[in-house]
PyMOL Python script that loads the backbone (N, CA, C, O; Angstrom):
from pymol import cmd

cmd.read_pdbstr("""\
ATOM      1  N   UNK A   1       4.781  -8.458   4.889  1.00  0.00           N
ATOM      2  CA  UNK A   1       3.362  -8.647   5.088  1.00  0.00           C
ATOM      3  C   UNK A   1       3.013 -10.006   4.504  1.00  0.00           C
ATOM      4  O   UNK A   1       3.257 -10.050   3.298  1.00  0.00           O
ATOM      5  N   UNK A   2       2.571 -10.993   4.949  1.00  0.00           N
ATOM      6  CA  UNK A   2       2.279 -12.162   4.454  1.00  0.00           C
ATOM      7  C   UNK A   2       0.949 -12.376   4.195  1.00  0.00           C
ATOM      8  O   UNK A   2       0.069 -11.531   4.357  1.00  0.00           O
ATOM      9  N   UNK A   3       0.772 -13.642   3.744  1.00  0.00           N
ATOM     10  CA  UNK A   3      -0.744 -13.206   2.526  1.00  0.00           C
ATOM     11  C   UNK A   3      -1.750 -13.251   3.530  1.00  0.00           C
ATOM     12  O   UNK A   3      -2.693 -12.471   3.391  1.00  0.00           O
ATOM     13  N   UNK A   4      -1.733 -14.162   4.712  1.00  0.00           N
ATOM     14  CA  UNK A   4      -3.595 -13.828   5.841  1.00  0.00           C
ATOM     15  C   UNK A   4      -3.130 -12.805   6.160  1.00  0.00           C
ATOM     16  O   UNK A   4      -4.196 -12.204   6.295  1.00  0.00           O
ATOM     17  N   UNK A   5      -2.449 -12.142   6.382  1.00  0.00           N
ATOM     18  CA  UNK A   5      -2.210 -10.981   7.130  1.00  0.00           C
ATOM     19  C   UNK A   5      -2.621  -9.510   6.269  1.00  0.00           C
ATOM     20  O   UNK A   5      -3.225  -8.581   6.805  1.00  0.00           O
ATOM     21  N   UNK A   6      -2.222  -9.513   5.021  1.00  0.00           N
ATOM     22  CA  UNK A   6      -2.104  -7.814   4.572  1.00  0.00           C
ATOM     23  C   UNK A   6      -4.016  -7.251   4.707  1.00  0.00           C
ATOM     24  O   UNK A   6      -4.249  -6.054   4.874  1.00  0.00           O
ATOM     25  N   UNK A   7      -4.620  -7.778   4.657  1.00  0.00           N
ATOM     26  CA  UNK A   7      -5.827  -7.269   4.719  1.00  0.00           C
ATOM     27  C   UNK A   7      -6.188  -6.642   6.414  1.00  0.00           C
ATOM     28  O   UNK A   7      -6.585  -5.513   6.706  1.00  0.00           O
ATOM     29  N   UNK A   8      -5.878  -7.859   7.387  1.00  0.00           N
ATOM     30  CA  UNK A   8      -6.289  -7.524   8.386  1.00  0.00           C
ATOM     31  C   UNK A   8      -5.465  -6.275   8.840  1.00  0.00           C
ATOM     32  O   UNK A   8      -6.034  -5.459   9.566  1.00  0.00           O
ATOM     33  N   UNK A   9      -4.296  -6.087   8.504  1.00  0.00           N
ATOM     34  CA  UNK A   9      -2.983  -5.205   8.844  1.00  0.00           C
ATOM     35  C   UNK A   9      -3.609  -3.864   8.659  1.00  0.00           C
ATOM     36  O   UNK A   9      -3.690  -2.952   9.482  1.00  0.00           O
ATOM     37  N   UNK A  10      -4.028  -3.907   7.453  1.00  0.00           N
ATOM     38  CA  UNK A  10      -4.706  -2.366   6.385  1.00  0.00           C
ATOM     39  C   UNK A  10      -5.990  -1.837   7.042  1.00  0.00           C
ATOM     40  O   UNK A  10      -6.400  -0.678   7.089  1.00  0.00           O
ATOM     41  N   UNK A  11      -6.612  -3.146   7.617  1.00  0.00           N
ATOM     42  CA  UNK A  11      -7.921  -2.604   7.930  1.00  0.00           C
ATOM     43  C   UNK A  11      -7.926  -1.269   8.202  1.00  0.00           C
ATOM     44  O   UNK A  11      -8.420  -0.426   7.453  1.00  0.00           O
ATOM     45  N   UNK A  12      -7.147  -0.938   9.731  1.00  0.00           N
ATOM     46  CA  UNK A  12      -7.364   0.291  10.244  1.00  0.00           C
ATOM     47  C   UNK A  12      -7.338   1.546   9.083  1.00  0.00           C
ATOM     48  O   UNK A  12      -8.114   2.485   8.911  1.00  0.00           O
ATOM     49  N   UNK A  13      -6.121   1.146   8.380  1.00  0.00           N
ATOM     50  CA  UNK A  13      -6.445   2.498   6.933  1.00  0.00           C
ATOM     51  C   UNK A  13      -7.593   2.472   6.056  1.00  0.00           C
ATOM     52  O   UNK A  13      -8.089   3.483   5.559  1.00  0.00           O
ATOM     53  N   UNK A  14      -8.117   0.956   5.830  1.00  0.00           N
ATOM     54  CA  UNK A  14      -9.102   1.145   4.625  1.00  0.00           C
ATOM     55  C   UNK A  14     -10.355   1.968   5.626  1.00  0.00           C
ATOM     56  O   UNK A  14     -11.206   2.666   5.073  1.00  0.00           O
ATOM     57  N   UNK A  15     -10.338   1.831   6.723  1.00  0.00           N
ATOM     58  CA  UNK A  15     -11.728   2.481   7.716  1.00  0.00           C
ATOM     59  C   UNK A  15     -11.611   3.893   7.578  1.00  0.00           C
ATOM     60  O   UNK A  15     -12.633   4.576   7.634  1.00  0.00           O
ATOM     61  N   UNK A  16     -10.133   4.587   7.347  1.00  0.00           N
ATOM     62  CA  UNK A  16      -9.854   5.740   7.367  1.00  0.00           C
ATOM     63  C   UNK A  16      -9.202   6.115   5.842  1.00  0.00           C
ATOM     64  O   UNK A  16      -8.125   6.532   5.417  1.00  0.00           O
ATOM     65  N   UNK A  17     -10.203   5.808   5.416  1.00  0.00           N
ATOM     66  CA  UNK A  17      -9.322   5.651   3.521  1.00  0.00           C
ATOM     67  C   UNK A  17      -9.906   7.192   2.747  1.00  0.00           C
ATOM     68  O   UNK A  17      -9.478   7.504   1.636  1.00  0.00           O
ATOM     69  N   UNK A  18     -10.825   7.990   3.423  1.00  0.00           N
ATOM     70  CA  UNK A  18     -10.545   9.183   2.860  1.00  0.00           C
ATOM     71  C   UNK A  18      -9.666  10.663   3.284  1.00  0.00           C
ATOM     72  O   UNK A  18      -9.905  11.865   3.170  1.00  0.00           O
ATOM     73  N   UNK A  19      -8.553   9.854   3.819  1.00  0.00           N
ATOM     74  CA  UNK A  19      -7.787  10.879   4.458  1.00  0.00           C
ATOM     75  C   UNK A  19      -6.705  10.952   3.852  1.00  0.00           C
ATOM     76  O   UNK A  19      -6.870   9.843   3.344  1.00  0.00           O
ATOM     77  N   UNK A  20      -5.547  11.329   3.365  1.00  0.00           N
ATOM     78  CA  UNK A  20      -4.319  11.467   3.198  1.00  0.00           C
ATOM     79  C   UNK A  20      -3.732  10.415   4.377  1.00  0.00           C
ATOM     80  O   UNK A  20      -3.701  10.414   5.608  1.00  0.00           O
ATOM     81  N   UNK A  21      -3.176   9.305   3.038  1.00  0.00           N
ATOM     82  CA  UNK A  21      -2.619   8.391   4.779  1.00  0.00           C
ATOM     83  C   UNK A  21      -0.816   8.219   4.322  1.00  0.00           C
ATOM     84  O   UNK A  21      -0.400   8.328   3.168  1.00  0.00           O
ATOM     85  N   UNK A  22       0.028   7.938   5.518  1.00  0.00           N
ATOM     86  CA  UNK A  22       1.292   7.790   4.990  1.00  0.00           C
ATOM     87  C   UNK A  22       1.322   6.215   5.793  1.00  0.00           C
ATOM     88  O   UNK A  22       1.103   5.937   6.972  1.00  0.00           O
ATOM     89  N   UNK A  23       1.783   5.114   4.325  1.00  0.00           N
ATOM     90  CA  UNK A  23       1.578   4.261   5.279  1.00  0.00           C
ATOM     91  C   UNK A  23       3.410   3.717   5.240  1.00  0.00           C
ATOM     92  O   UNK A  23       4.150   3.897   4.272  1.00  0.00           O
ATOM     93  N   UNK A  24       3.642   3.327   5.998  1.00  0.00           N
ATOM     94  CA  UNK A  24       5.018   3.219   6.711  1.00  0.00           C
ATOM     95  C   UNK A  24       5.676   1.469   6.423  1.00  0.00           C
ATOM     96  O   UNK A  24       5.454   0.383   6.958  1.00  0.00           O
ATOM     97  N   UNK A  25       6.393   1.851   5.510  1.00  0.00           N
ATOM     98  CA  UNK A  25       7.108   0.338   5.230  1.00  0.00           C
ATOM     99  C   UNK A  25       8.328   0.336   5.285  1.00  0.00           C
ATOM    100  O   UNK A  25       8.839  -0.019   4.223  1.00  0.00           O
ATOM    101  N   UNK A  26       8.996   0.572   6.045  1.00  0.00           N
ATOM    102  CA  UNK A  26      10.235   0.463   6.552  1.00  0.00           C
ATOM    103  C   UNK A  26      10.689  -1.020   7.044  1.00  0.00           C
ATOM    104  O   UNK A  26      11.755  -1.598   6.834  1.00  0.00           O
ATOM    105  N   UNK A  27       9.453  -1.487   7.823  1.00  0.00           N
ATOM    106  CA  UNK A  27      10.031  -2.683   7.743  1.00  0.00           C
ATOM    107  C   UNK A  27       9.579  -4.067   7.054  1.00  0.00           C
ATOM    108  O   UNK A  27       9.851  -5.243   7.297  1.00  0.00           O
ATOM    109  N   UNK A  28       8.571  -3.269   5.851  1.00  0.00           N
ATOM    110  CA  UNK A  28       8.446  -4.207   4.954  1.00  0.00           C
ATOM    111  C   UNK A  28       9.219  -4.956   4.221  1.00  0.00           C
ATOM    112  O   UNK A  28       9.975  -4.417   3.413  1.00  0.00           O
ATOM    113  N   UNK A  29       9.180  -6.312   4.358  1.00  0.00           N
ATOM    114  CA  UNK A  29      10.285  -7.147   3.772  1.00  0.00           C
ATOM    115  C   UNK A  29      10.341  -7.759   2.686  1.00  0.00           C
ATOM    116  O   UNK A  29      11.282  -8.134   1.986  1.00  0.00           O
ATOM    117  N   UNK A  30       8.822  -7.855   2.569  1.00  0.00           N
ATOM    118  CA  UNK A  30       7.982  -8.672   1.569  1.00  0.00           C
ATOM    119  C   UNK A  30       6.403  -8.282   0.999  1.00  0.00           C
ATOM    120  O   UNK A  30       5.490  -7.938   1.749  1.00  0.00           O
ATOM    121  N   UNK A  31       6.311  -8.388  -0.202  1.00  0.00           N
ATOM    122  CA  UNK A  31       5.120  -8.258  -0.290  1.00  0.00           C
ATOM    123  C   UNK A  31       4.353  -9.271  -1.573  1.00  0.00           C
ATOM    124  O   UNK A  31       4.686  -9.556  -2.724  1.00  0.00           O
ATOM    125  N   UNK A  32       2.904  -9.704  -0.501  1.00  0.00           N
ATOM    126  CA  UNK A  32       2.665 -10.604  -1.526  1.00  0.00           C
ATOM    127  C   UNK A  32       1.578 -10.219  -2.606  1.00  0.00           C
ATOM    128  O   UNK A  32       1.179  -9.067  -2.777  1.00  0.00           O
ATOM    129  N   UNK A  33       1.120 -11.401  -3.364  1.00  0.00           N
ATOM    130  CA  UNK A  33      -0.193 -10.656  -4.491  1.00  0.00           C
ATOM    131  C   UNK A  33      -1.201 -10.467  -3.235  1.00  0.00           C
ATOM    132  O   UNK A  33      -1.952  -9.606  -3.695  1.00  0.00           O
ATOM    133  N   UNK A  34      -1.632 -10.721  -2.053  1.00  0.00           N
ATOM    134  CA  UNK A  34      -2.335 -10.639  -1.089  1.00  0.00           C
ATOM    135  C   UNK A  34      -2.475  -9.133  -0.941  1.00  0.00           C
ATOM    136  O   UNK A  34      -3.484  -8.456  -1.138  1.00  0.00           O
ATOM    137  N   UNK A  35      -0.902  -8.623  -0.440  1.00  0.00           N
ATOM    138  CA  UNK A  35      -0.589  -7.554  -0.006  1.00  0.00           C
ATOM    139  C   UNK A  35      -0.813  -6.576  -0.955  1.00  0.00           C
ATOM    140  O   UNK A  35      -1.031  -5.467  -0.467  1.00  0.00           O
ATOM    141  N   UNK A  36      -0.828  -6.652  -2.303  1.00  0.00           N
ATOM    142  CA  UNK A  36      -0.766  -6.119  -3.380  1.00  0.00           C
ATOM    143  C   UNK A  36      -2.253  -5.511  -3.515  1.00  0.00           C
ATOM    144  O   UNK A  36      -2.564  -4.357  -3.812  1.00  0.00           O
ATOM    145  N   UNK A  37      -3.126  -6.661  -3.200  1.00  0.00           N
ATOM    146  CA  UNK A  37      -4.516  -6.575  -3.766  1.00  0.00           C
ATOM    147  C   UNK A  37      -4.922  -5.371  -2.551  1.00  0.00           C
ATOM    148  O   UNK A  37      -5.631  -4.401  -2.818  1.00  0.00           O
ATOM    149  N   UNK A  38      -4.273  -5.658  -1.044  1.00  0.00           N
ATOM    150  CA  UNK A  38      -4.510  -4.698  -0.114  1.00  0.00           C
ATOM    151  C   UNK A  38      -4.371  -3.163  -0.296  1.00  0.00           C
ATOM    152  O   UNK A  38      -5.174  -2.316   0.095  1.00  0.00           O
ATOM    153  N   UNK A  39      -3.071  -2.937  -1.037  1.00  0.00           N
ATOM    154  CA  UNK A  39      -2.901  -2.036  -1.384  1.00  0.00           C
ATOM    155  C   UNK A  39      -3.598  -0.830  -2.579  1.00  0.00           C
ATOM    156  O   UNK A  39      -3.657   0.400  -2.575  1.00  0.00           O
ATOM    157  N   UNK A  40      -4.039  -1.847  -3.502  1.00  0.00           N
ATOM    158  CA  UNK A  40      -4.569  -1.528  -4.451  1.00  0.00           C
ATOM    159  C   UNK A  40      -6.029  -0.788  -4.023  1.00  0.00           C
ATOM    160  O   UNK A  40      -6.431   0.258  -4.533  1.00  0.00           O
ATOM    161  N   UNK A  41      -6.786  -1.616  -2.899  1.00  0.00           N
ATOM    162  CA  UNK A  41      -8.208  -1.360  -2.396  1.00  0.00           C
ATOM    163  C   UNK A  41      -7.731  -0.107  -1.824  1.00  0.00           C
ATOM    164  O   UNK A  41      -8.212   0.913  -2.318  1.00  0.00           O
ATOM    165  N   UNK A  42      -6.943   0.015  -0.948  1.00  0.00           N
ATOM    166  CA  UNK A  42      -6.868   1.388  -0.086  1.00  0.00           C
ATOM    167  C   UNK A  42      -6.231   2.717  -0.873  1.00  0.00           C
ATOM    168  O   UNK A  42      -6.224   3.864  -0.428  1.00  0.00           O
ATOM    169  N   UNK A  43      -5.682   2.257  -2.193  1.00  0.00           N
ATOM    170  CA  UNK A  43      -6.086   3.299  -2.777  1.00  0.00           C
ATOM    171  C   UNK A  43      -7.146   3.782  -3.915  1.00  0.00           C
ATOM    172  O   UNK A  43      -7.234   4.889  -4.447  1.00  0.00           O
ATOM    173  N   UNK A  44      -8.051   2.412  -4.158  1.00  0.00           N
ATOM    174  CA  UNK A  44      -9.205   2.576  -4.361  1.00  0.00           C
ATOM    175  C   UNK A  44     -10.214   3.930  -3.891  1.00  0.00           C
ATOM    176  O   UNK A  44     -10.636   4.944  -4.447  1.00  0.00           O
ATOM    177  N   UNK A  45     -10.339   3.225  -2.371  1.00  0.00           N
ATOM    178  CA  UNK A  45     -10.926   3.601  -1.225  1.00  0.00           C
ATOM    179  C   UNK A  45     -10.995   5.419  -1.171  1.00  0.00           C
ATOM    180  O   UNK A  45     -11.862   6.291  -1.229  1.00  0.00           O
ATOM    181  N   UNK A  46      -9.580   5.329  -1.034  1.00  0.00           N
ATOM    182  CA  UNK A  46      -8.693   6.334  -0.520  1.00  0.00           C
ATOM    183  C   UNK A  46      -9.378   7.604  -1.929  1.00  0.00           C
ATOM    184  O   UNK A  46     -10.095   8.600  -1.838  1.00  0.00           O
ATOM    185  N   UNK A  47      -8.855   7.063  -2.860  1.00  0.00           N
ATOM    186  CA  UNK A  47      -9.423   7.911  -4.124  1.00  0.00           C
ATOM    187  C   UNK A  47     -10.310   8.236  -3.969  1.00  0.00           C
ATOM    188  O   UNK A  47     -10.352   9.465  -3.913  1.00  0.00           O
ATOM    189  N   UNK A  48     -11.425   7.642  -3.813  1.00  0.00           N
ATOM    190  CA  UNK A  48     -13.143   7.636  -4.264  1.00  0.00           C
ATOM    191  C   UNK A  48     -13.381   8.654  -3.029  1.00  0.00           C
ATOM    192  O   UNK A  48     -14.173   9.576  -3.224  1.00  0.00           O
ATOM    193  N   UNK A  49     -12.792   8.554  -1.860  1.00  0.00           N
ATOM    194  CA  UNK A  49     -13.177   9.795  -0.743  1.00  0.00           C
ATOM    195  C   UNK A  49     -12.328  11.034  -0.444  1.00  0.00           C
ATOM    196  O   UNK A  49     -12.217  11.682   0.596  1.00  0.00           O
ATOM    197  N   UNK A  50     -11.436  11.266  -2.336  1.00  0.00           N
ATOM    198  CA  UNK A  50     -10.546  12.579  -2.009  1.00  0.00           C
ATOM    199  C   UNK A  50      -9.136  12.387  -1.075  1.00  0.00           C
ATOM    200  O   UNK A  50      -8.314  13.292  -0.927  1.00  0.00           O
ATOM    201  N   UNK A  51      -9.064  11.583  -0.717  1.00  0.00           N
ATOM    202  CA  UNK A  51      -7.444  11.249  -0.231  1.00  0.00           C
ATOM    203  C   UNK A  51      -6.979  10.909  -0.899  1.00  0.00           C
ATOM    204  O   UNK A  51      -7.450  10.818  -2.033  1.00  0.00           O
ATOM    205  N   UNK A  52      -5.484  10.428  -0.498  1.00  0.00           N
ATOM    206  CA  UNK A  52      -3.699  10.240  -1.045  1.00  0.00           C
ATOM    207  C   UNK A  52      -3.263   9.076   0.025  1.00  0.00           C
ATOM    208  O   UNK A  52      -3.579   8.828   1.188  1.00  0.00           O
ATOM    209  N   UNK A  53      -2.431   8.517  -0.884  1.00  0.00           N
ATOM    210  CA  UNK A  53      -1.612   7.180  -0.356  1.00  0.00           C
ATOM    211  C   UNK A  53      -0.293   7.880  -0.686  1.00  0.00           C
ATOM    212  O   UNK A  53      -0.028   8.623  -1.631  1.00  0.00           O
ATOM    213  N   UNK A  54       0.753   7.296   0.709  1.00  0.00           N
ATOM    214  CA  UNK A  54       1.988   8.320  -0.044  1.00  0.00           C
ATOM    215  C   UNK A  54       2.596   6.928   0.870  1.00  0.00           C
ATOM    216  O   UNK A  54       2.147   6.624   1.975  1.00  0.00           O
ATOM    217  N   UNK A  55       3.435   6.354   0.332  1.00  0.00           N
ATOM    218  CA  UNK A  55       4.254   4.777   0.914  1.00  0.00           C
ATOM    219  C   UNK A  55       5.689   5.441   1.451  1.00  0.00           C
ATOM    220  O   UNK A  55       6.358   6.123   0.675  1.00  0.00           O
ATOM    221  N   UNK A  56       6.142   5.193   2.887  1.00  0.00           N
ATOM    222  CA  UNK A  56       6.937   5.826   2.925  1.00  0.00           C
ATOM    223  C   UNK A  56       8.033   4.952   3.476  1.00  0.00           C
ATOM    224  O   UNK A  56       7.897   4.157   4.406  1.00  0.00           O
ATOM    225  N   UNK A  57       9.365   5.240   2.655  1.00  0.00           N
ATOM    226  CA  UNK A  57      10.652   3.838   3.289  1.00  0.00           C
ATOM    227  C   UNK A  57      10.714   2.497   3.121  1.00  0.00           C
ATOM    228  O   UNK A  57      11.299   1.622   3.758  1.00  0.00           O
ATOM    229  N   UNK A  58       9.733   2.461   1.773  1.00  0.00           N
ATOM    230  CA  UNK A  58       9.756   0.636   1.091  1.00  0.00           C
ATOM    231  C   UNK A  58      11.238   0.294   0.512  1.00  0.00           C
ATOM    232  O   UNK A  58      11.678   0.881  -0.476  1.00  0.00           O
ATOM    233  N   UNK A  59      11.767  -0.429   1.017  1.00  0.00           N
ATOM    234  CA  UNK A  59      12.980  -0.712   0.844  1.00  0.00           C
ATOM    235  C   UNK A  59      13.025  -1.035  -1.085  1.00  0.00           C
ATOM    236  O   UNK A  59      12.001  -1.213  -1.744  1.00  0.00           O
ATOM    237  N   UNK A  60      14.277  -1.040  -1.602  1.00  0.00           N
ATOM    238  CA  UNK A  60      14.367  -1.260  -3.157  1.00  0.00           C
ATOM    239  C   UNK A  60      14.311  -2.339  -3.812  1.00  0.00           C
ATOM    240  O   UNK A  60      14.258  -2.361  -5.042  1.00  0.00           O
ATOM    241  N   UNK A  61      14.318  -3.566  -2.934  1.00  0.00           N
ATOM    242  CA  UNK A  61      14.348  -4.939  -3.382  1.00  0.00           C
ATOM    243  C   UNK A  61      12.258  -5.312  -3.495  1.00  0.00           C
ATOM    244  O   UNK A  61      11.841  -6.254  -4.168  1.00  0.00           O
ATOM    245  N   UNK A  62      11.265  -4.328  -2.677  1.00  0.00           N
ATOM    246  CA  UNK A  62      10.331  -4.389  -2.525  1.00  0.00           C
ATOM    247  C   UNK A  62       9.365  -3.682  -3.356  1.00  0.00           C
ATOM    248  O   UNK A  62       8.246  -3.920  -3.810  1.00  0.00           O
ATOM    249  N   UNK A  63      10.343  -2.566  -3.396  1.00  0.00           N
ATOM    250  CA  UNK A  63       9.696  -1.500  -4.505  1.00  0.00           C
ATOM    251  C   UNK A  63       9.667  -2.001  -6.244  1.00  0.00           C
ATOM    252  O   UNK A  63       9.016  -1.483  -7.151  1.00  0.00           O
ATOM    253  N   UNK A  64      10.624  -3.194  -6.312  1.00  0.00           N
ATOM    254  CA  UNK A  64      10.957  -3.647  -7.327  1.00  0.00           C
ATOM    255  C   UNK A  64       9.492  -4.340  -8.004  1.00  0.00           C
ATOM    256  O   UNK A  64       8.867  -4.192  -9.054  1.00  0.00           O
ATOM    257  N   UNK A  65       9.348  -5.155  -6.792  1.00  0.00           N
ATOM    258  CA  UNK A  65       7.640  -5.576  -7.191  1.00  0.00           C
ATOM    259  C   UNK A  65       6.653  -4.959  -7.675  1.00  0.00           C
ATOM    260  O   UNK A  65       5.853  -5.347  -8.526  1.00  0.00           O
ATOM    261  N   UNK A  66       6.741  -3.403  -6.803  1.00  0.00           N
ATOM    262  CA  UNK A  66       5.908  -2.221  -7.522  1.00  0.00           C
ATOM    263  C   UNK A  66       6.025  -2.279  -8.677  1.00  0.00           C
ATOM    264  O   UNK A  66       5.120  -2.175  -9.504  1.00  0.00           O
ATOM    265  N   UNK A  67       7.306  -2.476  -8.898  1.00  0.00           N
ATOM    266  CA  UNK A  67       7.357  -1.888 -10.505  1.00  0.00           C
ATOM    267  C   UNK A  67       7.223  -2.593 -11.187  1.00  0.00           C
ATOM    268  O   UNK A  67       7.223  -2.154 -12.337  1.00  0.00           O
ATOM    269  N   UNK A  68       6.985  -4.383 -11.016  1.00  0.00           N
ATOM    270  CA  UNK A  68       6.892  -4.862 -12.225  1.00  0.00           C
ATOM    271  C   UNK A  68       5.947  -5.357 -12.152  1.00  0.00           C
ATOM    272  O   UNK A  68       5.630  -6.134 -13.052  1.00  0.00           O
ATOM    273  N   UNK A  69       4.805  -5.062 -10.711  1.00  0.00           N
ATOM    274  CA  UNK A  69       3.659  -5.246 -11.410  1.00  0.00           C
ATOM    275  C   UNK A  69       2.601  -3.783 -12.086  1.00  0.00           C
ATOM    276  O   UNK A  69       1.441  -3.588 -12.450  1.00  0.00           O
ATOM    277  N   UNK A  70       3.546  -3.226 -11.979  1.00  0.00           N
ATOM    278  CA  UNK A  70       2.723  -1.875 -12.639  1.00  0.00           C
ATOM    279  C   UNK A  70       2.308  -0.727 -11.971  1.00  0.00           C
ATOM    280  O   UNK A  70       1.823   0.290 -12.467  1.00  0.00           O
ATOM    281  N   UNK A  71       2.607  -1.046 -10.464  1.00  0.00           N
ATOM    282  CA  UNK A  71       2.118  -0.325  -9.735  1.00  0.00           C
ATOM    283  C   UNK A  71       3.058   0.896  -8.922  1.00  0.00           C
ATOM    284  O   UNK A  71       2.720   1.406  -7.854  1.00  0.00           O
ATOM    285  N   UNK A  72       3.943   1.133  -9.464  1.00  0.00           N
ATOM    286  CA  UNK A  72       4.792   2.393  -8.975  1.00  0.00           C
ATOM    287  C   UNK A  72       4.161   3.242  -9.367  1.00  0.00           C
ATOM    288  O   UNK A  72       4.117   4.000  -8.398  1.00  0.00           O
ATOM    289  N   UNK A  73       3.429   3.829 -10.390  1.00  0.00           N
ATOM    290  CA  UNK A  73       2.937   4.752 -10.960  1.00  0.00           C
ATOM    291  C   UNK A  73       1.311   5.290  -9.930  1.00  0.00           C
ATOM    292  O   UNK A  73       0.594   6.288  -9.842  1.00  0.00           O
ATOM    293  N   UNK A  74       1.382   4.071  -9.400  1.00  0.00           N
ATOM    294  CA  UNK A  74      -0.495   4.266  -8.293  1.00  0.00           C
ATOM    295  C   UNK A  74      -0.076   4.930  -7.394  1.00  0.00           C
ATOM    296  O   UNK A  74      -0.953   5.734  -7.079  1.00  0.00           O
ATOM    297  N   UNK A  75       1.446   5.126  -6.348  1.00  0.00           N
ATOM    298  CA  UNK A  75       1.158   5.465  -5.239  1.00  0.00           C
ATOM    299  C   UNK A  75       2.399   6.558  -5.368  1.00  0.00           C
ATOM    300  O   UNK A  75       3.335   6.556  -6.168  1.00  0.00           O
ATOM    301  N   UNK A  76       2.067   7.546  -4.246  1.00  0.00           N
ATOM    302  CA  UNK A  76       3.140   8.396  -4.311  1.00  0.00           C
ATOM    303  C   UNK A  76       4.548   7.849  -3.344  1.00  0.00           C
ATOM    304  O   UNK A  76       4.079   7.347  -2.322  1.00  0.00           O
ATOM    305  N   UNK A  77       5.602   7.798  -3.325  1.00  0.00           N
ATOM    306  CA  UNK A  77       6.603   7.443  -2.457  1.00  0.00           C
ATOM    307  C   UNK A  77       7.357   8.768  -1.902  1.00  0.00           C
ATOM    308  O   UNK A  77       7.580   9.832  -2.480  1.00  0.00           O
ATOM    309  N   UNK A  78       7.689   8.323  -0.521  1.00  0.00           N
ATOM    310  CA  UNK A  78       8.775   9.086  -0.401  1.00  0.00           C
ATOM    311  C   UNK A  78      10.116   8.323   0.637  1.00  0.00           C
ATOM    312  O   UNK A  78      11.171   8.929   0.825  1.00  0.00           O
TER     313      UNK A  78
END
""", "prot")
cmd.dss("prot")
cmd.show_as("cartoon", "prot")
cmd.util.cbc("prot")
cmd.orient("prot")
C-alpha cells in the first residue's frame, strides 16, 4: 500500500467501519506510516460503532512493522 494510496484504498471500509470487517493482506507488501495511520482510523471507526478488524494473511516481514510500532496488540490476525 503506498502512502497516496492507503486512505483512498480503505475508504470503502472506513464507510462500513461498524461492521466486523476482514481486511485481506495477502498481497500486502508494504506498509507505510500513511498506511498505518489508515489503519489505525478504521479501527478507530470500527470500535466506536461496535465492530472488529481481524487482518487476514499479512505476510511476516510486514507484520514485523506491526510490531514495532506497537500495533499488533490493536488488531486481531488470522
Amino acid at each position: 500500500m503506498h502512502t497516496g494510496d492507503a486512505m483512498r484504498d480503505m475508504q470503502p471500509l472506513l464507510d462500513n467501519a461498524g461492521r466486523n470487517i476482514v481486511v485481506d493482506c495477502t498481497r500486502l507488501a508494504y506498509v507505510s506510516s500513511s498506511a498505518l495511520r489508515a489503519f489505525l482510523l478504521l479501527r478507530k471507526k470500527s470500535r466506536a460503532s461496535g465492530g472488529r478488524i481481524t487482518i487476514h494473511g499479512m505476510r511476516d516481514d510486514v507484520k514485523q512493522v506491526f510490531i514495532i510500532s506497537g500495533f499488533l496488540g490493536l488488531f486481531d490476525f488470522e
